[in-house]
Each structure stands twice: as C-alpha cells, then as structure tokens.
One Martini backbone bead per residue (centre of mass of N, CA, C, O) as a GRO file, in nm:
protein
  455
    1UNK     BB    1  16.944  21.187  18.547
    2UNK     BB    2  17.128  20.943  18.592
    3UNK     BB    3  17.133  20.625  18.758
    4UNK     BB    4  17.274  20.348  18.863
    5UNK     BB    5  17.015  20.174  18.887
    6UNK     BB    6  16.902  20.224  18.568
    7UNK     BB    7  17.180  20.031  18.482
    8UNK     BB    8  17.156  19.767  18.611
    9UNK     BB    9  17.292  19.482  18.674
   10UNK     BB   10  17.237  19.177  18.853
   11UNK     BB   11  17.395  19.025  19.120
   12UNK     BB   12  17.334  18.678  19.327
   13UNK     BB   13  17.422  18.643  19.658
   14UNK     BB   14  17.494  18.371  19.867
   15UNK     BB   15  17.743  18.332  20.137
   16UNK     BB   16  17.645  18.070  20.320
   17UNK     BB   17  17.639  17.882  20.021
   18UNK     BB   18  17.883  17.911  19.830
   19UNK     BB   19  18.118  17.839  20.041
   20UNK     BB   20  18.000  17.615  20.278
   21UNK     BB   21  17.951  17.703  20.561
   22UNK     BB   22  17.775  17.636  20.820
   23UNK     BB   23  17.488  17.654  20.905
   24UNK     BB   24  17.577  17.650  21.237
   25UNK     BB   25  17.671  17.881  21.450
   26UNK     BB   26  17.942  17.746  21.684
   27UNK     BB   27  18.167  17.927  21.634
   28UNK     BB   28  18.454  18.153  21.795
   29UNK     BB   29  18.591  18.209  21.493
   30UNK     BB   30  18.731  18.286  21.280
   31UNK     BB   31  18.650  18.258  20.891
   32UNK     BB   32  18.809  18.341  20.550
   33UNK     BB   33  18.588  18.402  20.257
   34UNK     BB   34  18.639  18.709  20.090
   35UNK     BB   35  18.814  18.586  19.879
   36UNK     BB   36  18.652  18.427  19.712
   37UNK     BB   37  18.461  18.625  19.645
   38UNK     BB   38  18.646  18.806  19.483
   39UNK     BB   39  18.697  18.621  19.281
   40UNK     BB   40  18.360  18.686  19.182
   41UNK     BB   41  18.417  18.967  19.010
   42UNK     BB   42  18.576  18.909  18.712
   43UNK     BB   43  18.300  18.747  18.617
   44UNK     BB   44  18.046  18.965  18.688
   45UNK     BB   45  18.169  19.113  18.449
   46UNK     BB   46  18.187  18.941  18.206
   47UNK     BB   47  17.869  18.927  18.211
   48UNK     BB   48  17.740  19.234  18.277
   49UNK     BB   49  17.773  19.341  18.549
   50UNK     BB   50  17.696  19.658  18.791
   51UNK     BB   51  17.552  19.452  19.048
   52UNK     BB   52  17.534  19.370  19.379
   53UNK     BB   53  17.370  19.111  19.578
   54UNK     BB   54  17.460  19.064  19.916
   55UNK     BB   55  17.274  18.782  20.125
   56UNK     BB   56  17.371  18.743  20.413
   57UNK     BB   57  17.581  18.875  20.664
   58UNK     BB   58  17.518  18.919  20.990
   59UNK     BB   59  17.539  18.761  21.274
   60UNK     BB   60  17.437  18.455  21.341
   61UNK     BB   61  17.258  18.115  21.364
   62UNK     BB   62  17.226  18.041  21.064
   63UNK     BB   63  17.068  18.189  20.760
   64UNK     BB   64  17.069  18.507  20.809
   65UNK     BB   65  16.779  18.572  20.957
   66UNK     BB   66  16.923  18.544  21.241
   67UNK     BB   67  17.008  18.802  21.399
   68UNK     BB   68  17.290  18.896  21.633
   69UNK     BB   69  17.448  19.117  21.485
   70UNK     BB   70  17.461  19.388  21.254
   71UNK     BB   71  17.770  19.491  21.345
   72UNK     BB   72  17.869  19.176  21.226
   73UNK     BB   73  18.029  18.970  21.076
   74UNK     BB   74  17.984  18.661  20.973
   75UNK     BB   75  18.236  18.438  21.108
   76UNK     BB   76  18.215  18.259  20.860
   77UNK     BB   77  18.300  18.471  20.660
   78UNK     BB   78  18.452  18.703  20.870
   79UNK     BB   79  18.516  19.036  20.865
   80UNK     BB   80  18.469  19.342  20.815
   81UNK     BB   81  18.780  19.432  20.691
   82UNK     BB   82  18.659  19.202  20.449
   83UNK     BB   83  18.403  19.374  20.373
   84UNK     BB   84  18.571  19.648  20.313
   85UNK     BB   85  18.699  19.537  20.088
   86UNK     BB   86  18.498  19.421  19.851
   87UNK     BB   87  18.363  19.706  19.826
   88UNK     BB   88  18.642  19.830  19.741
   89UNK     BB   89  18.678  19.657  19.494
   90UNK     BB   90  18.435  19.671  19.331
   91UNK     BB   91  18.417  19.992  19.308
   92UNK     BB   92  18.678  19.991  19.148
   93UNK     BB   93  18.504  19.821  18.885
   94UNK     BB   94  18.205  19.917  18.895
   95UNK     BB   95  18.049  19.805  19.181
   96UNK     BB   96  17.744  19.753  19.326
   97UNK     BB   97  17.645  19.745  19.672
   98UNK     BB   98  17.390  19.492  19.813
   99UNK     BB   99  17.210  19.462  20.104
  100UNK     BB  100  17.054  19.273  20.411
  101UNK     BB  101  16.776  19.416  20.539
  102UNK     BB  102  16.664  19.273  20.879
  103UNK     BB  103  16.401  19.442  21.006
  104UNK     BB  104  16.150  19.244  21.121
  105UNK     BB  105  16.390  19.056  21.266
  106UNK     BB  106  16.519  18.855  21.484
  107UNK     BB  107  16.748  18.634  21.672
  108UNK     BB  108  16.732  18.478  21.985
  109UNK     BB  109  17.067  18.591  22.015
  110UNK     BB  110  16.984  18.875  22.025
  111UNK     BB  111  17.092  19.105  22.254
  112UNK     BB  112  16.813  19.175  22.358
  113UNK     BB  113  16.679  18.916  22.413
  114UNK     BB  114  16.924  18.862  22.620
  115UNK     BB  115  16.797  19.032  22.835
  116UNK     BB  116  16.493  18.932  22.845
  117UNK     BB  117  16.563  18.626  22.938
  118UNK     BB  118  16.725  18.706  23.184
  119UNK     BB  119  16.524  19.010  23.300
  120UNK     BB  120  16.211  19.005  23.164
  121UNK     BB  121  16.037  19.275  23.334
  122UNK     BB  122  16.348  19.418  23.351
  123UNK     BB  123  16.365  19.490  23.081
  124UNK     BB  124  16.437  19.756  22.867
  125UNK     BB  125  16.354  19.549  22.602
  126UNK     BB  126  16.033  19.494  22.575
  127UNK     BB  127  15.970  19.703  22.376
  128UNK     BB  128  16.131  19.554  22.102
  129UNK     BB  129  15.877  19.340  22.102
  130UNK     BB  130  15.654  19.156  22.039
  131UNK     BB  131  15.415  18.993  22.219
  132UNK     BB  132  15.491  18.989  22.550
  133UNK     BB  133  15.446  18.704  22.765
  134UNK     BB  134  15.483  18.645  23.116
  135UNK     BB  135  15.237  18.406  23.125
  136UNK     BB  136  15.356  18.265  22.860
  137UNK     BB  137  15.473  18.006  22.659
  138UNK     BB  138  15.749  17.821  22.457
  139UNK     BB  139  15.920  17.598  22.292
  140UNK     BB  140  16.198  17.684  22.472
  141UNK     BB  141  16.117  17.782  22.763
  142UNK     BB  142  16.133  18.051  22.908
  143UNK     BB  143  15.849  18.185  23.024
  144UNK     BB  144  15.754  18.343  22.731
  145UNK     BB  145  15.560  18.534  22.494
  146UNK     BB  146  15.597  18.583  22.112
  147UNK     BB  147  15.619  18.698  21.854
  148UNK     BB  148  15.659  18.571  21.490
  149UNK     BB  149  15.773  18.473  21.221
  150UNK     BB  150  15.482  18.277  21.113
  151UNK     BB  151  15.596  18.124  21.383
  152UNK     BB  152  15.883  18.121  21.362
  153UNK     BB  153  16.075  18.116  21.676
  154UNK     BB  154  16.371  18.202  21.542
  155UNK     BB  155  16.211  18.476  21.492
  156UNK     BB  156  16.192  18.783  21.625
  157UNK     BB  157  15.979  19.039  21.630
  158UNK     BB  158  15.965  19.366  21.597
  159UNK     BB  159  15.878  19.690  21.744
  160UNK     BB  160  15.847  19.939  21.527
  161UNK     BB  161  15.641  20.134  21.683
  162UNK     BB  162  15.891  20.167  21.803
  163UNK     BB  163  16.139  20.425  21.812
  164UNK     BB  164  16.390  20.289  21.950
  165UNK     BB  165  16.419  20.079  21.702
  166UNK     BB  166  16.394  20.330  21.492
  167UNK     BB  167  16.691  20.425  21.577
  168UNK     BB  168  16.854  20.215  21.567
  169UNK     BB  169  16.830  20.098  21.274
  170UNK     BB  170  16.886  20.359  21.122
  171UNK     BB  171  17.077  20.554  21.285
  172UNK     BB  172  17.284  20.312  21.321
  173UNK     BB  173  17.289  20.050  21.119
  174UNK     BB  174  17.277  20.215  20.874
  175UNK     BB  175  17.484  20.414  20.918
  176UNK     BB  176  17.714  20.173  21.003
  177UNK     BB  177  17.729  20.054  20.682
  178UNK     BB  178  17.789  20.337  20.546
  179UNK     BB  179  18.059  20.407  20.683
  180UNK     BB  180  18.209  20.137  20.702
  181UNK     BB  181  18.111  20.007  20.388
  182UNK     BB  182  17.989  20.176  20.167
  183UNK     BB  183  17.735  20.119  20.037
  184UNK     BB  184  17.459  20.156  19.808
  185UNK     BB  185  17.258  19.930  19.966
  186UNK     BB  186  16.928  19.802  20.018
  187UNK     BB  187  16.755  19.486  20.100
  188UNK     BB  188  16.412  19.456  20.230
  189UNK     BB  189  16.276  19.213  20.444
  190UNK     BB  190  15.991  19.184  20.452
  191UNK     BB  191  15.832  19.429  20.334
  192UNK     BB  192  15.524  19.381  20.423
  193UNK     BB  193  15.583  19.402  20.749
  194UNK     BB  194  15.639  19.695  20.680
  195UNK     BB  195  15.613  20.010  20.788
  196UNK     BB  196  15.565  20.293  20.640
  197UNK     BB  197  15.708  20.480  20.797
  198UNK     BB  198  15.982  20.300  20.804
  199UNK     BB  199  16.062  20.348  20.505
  200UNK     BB  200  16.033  20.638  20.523
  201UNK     BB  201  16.234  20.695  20.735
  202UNK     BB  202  16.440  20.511  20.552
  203UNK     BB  203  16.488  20.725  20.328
  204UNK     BB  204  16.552  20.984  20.433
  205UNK     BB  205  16.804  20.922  20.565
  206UNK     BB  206  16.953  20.822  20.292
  207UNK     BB  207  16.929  21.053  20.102
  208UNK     BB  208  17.077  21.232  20.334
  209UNK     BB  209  17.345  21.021  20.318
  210UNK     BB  210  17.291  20.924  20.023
  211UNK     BB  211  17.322  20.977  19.728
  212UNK     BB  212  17.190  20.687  19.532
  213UNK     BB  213  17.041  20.528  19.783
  214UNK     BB  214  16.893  20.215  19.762
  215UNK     BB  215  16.563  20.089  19.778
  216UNK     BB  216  16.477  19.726  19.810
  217UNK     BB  217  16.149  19.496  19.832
  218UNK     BB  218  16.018  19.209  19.943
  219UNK     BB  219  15.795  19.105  19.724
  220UNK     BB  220  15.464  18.905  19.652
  221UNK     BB  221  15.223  19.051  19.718
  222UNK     BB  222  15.032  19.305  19.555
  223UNK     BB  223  15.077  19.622  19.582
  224UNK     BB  224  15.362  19.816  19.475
  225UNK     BB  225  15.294  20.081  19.553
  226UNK     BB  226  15.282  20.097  19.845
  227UNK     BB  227  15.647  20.089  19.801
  228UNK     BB  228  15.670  20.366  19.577
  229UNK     BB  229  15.536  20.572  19.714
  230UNK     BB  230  15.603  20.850  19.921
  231UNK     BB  231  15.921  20.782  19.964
  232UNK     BB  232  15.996  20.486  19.979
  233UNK     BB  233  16.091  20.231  19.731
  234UNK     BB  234  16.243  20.210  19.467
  235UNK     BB  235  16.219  19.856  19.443
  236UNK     BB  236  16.035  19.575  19.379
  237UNK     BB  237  16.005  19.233  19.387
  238UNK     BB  238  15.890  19.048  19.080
  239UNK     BB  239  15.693  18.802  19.143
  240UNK     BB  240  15.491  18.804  18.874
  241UNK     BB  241  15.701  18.766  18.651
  242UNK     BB  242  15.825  18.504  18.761
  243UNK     BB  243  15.574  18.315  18.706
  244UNK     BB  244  15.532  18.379  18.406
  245UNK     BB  245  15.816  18.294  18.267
  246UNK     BB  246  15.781  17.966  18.329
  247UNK     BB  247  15.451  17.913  18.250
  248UNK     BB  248  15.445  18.073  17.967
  249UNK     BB  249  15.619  17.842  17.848
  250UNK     BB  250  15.503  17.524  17.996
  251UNK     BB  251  15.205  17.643  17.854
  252UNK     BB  252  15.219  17.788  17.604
  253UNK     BB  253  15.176  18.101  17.694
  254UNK     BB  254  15.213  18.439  17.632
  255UNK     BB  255  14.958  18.554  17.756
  256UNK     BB  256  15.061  18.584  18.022
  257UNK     BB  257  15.326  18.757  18.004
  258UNK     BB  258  15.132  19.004  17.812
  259UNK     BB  259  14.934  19.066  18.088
  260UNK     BB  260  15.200  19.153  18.268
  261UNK     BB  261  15.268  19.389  18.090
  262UNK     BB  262  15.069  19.521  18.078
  263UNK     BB  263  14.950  19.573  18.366
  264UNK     BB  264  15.247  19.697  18.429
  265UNK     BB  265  15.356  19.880  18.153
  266UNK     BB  266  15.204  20.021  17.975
  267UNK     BB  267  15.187  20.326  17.847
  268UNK     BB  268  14.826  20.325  17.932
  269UNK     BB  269  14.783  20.221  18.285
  270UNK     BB  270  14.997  20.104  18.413
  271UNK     BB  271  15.109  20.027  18.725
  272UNK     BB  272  15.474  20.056  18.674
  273UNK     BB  273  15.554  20.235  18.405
  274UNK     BB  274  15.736  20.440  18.608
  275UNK     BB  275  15.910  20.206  18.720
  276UNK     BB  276  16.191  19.966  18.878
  277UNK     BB  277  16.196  19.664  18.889
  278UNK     BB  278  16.247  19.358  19.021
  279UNK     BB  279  16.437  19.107  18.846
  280UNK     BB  280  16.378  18.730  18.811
  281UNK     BB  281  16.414  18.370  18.793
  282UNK     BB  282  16.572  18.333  19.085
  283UNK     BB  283  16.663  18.198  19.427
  284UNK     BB  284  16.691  18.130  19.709
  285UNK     BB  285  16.336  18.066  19.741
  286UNK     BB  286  16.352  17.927  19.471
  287UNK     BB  287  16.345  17.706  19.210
  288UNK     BB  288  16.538  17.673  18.962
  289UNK     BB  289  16.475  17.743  18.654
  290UNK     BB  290  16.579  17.454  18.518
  291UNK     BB  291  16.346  17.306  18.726
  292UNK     BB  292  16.088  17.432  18.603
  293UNK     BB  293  16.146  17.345  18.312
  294UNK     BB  294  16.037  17.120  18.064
  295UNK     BB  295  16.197  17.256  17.829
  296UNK     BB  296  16.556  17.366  17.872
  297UNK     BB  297  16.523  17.573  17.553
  298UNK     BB  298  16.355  17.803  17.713
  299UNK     BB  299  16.573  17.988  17.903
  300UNK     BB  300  16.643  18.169  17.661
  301UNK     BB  301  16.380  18.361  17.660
  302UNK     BB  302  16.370  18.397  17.934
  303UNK     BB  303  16.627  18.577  17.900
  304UNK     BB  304  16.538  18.789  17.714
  305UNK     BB  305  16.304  18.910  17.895
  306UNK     BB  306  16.474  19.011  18.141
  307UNK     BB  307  16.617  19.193  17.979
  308UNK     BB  308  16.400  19.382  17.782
  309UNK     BB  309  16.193  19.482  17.960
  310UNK     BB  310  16.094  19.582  18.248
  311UNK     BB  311  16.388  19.641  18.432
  312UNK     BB  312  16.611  19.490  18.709
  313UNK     BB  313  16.803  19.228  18.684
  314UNK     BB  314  16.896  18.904  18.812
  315UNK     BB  315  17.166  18.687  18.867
  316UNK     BB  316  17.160  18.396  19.009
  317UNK     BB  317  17.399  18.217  19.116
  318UNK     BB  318  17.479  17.966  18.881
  319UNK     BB  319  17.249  18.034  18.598
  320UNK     BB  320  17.482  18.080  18.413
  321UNK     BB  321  17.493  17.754  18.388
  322UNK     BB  322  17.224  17.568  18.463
  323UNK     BB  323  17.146  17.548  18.743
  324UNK     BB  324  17.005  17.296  18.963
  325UNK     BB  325  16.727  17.358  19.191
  326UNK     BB  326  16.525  17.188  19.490
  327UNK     BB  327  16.324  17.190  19.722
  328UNK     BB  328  16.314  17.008  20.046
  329UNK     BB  329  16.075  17.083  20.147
  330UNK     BB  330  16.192  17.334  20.418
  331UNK     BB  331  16.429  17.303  20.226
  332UNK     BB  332  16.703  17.557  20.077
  333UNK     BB  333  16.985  17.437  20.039
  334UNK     BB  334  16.968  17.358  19.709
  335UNK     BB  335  16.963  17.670  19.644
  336UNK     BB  336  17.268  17.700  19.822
  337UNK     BB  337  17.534  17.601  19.733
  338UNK     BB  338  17.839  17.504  19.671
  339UNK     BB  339  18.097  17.738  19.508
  340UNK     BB  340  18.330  17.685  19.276
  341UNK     BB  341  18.451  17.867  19.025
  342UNK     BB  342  18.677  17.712  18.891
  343UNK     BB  343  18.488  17.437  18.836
  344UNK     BB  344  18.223  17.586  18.708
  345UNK     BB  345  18.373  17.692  18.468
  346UNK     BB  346  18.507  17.429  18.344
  347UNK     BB  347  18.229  17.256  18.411
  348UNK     BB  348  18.061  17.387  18.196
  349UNK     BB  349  17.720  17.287  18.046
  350UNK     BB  350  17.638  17.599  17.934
  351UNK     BB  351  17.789  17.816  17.738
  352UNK     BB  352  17.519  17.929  17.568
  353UNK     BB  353  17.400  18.066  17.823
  354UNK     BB  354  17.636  18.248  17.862
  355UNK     BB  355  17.675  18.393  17.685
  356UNK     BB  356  17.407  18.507  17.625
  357UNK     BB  357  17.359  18.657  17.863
  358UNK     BB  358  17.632  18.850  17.792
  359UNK     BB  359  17.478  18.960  17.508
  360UNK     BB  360  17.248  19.092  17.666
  361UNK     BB  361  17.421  19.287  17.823
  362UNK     BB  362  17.500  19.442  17.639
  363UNK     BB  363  17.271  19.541  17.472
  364UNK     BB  364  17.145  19.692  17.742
  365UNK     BB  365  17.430  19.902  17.717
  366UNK     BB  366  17.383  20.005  17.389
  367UNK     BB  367  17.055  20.051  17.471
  368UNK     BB  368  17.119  20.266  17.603
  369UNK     BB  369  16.775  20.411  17.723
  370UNK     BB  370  16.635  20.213  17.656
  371UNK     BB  371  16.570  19.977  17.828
  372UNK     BB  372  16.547  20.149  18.064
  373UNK     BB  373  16.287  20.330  17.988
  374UNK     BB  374  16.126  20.247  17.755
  375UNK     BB  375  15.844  20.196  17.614
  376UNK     BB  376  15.599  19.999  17.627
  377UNK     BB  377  15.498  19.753  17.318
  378UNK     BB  378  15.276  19.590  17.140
  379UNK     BB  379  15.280  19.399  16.853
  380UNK     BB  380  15.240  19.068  16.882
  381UNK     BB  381  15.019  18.775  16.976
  382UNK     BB  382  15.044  18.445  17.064
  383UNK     BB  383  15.113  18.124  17.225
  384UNK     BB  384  15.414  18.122  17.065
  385UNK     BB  385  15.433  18.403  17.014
  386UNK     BB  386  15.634  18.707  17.067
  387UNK     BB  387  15.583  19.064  17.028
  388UNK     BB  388  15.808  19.405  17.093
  389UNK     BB  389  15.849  19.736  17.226
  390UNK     BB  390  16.084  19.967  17.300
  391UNK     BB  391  16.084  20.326  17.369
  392UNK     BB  392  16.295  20.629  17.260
  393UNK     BB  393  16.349  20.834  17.148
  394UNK     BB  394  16.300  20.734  16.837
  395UNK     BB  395  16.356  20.460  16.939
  396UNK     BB  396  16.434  20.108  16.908
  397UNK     BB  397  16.329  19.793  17.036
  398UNK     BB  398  16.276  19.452  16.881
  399UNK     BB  399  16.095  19.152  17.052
  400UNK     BB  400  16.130  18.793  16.973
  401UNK     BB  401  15.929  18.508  17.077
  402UNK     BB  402  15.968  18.160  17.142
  403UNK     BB  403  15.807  17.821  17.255
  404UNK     BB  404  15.870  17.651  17.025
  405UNK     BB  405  15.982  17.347  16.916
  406UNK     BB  406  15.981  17.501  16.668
  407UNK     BB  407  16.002  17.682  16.424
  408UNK     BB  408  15.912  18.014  16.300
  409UNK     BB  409  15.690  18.240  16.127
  410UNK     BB  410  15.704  18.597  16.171
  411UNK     BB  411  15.513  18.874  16.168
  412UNK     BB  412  15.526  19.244  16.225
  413UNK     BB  413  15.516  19.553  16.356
  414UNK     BB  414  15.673  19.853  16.343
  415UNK     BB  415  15.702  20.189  16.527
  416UNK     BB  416  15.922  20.277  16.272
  417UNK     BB  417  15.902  20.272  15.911
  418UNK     BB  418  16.121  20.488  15.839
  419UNK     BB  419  16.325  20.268  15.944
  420UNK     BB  420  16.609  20.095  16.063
  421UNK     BB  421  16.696  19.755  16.096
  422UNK     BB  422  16.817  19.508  16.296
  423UNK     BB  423  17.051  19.267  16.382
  424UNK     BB  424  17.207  19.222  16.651
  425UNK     BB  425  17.372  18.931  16.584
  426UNK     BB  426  17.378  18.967  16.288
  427UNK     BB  427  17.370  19.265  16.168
  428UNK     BB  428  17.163  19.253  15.996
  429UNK     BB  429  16.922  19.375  15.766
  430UNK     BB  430  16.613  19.432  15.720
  431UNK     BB  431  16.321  19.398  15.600
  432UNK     BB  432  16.004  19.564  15.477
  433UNK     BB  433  15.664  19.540  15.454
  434UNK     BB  434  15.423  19.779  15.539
  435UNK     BB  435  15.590  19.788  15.827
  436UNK     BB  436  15.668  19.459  15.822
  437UNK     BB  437  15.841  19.219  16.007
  438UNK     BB  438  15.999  18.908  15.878
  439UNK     BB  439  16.047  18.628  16.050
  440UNK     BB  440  16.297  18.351  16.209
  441UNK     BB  441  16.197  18.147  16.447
  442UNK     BB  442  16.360  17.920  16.654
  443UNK     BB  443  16.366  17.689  16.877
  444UNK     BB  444  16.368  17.839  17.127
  445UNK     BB  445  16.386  18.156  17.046
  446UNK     BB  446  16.536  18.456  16.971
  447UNK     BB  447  16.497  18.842  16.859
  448UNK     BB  448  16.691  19.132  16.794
  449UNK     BB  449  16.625  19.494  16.755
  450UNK     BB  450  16.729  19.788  16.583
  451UNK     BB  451  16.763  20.122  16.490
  452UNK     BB  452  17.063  20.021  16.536
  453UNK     BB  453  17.363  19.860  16.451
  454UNK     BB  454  17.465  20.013  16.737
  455UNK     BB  455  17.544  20.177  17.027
   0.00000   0.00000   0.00000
C-alpha cells in the first residue's frame, strides 16, 4: 500500500519570515497572520504541492528556534485555534501538514529554564538541562553555566537522556499536538544531536498514534542510515544532493550529480536505494537557488533533476518564482523575506519557471509509481549532458539534461527497447534506432520520456 508521504511534492514555508512580523517576539497581544497563510492553500495546490512543512510554529523569542513554550502559537502569528483551521483548510484541499520539531534545545525563557534560573539548585527542572554548573557563569551573568547548541547560548540544550524530559517531549508535547492540531508529521531540527534511543522512542509512539505519521530529520553530514534502521526516521534531508544540484551545474559537471546518485540510488549498491530522502534547493538555512547558480538558465535543468530522481521534491516558498537571496555574514533575514501572495503572483518575473515547476509535478503525479518508487539507472553521462531512467514494473521514465549553453545533439540507450517512447512535453513519439534514442536538448534545457503517451 501506497502512504501519503510517497506521493508527496513539498512545500516550505517559513511563516515568521513571510508574514513579516517582527523578529523579536516582545509583544504581550495576540497579532493574526494564519489567515495570510491560509491565502497561499490554492497557490501551493496550483503548482502541484500536496504536502506543506511549515515551522517553526511555537512561542518562542526571536526565530522560532528559541523555543518558550512547546504548547501555544507563536503570538506573532496567531493562536492555537488559528493553526488548527490552517490545519483543517489544508486537509479538506487535500494538503498534508508538517512541522518543526525543535527538540535538542530551548530558548532561554522555556518554562523550565525559567526555574532553574529563579530557584537554581533547587530548582526540580535541573536535570532536564545539559551541563549545569552552579559554580561558574555565563554571557548572561545567571551565576551559572549549562552547554548550547554550537555554543549560541540563547539556545540552551535539553538533557535528553533524562527520561522526564522524553516523556514530557514525546508522551505530552508530541501527543498534543496530535490531539490538537491533527498535524501529520514533524521534522525533527537537529536531528544528528538527537541520541537514537530518542527517535525510536518517538517513532514508536508515533506509529501507535497515528498510522502513516512521517517523521523527517535535518541531517547535514555522515551516514543517513544511522537516522533510518531500526525504525527511526521516514527520511531525512538530502544535503549530499543539494550541493551537488548546483555545483554539477556551475562547475559543468554532471560527473558530480551522477556520482551521488550512483552513491545513493543505483540499483545494486547504492547506499539509499530503498529510502525516501528530502530532496531540496534551497530553504531557510542556505542561499536561494538563483543566488548561487552562475548561469541562471541552469534553475530549469536543476528542477528537472529534483523532481525526478529519488526523492521526495520540496519547493521553498518564493523559488517557484526564482526569488534570489544571500546569507549576510550569520544573519539568515534574507533568505526568510516577508511575501505578499498577491504582490508576488502579479510581479512573477519568472513564469516560465512556474510553469515549469507546475508541470514537473503533473509528470511526478501521472508517472506515479514510477517516479515515486521506480529503480534508478544511469544511461549516458558526459560532463555536459546526462541521461538516466527510473523503472518499476516494466515501465520507464527517462530523462536527458544539458548544462551547456548551447544546444547539444545527444543520444542514449533506452531500458525497453521494444517500448514506445513518448516526449512527456510535446506528446510527441521518439524514434529509437538499435535501441537507441537521439534527441536535441536546448541550452540548459531537459526531455522527459516516457513509456506512456499519458498518466
């Protein structure tokens, strides 16, 4: 049986940078942004989404990583009873919701924190707090020090191997959530800081809560199985993959993007074969797309690859219209702007790109399950042209990209040569010759192929 999350095409919204609202949180009143959000339901349906990740949510000080309180709306942007229409507005369209669960730390002014601050060594809370030393200080002058994440002391980290802390996480704060909010997942910030114990116990639960309830981790570095045996985590994200998307492009260099799919899909070998990872451009945390490709005629090629790879696709708000943003020095402000719906649709400067996006997921959505399941194997590569095909059940799809700024003439073999093929775009039927198919891919262009003239 199929679950939801293997037909997913994601959308990333980051709603404490698209609405706008301040980013230190020192309002005492309730401001109402979910009605906003609500607005970009039929947008994210329009191009082909049919799952949102959306966080962080919860009150917190300053970027929503800082969490104060687990259990309520960030104040900035509504309150509970608003996130729980978003919830149900999205579910009646069709759309699946997950958020940020920040679990290796909290802000400074978490409950808890606040206690321990107040009532020190007699505080019941000092065990939920990773190194606590009441004989030295910190930058805020408490009169004593506890460890950070990375050292960023306004994130102070939980002690999770303190059972009370994973009960208090998991048996209420995960649980309400669900009760509250019916969400349909979480993913999970931090996740190579999260000790294993902590996942499988929080899969169990979950599993037993609610079936086919996802749960995705932030990984950056090392080995992705650690994060999916033994019933930890659905699937985490693919950064091996997003360096390569835009390297292999800037560097002409499909050696690269062909090495980490050989690496993690092929079909004898590959180290993620039978995974689902997230896949990505772009987010919160790393520079648009558009800002960091040399060329940007490479975006449409590089969509081309996120969509039909393995993997599960993830558009970040704003990049379906080729929104350019750059870290500066460690503020991530511009990767996070405040978007007007309306404003943004009106003053597309890239419809071609929207397109694009849009009838990529048609494709993901009419090739299912080949695109969702389907073996990958590699065709032809060149440094400048790369051809593949994903296969399930005697069917294929097969797809050719070009880095070159010129046209280039290109052929490849085909997994069925006693198939007909088709160009998913013009609907027209290929030639093949000796099992071979010459196309022509435009400059930093792609074909899509398949074995069906239709879905």
């Amino acid at each position: 049986m199929t679950t939801w999350y293997e037909e997913a095409i994601f959308y990333h919204m980051y709603p404490i940078g698209m609405t706008g609202v301040p980013r230190q949180n020192t309002q005492t009143e309730v401001t109402r942004h979910f009605d906003e959000l609500e607005e970009w339901l039929p947008h994210i349906k329009e191009i082909g989404c049919n799952a949102i990740y959306i966080g962080p949510l919860f009150e917190s000080n300053a970027h929503g990583y800082d969490t104060r309180d687990y259990k309520m709306v960030d104040r900035r942007l509504g309150d509970n009873d608003d996130f729980k229409h978003f919830v149900k507005t999205a579910h009646e369209m069709g759309i699946k919701i997950v958020v940020d669960g920040v679990f290796n730390h909290v802000g400074r002014d978490f409950w808890a924190f606040n206690d321990v601050k107040i009532n020190r060594e007699r505080s019941v809370y000092c065990g939920w707090f990773k190194g606590l030393n009441f004989g030295w200080n910190n930058a805020y002058n408490d009169g004593f020090s506890y460890e950070a994440w990375h050292n960023c002391y306004e994130l102070v980290n939980l002690n999770l191997p303190n059972e009370e802390v994973r009960r208090y996480l998991i048996n209420d704060v995960v649980n309400f959530w669900i009760n509250e909010f019916d969400i349909d997942g979480i993913r999970l910030d931090c996740a190579d800081c999260l000790p294993d114990y902590f996942m499988e116990e929080l899969r169990r639960f979950t599993d037993s809560k609610k079936p086919e309830f996802w749960l995705m981790g932030e990984v950056i570095h090392g080995d992705y199985n650690r994060y999916l045996i033994n019933n930890r985590l659905h699937s985490v994200t693919n950064y091996e993959m997003h360096k390569a998307f835009y390297s292999g492009h800037n560097d002409h260099n499909y050696f690269e993007i062909a090495h980490s799919c050989r690496r993690e899909f092929e079909e004898h070998g590959g180290m993620y074969r039978d995974k689902l990872l997230y896949s990505f451009v772009d987010n919160h945390d790393v520079d648009r797309l558009m800002s960091k490709l040399r060329e940007p005629r490479h975006i449409f090629p590089v969509y081309t690859l996120l969509y039909t790879i393995p993997g599960l696709p993830s558009i970040y708000y704003g990049s379906e219209w080729g929104m350019e943003g750059r870290k500066q020095g460690g503020n991530d402000d511009p990767l996070r702007p405040q978007v007007v719906l309306s404003e943004a649709i009106n003053n597309n400067q890239n419809p071609e790109l929207t397109r694009w996006i849009t009838m990529l997921a048609q494709i993901r959505k009419e090739q299912s399950p080949i695109l969702q399941k389907g073996v990958y194997r590699e065709l032809r590569l060149t440094n400048r042209q790369y051809a593949f095909c994903r296969v399930y059940e005697g069917d294929a799809v097969v797809v050719a990209v070009n880095n070159d700024e010129n046209s280039a003439e290109f052929d490849f073999t085909v997994p069925f040569p006693d198939k007909e093929y088709y160009n998913r775009v013009t609907k027209e039927k290929c030639s093949l010759e000796n099992g071979r198919i010459r196309v022509t891919l435009e400059a930093c262009g792609s074909i899509i192929l398949t074995t069906k003239s239709e879905g």
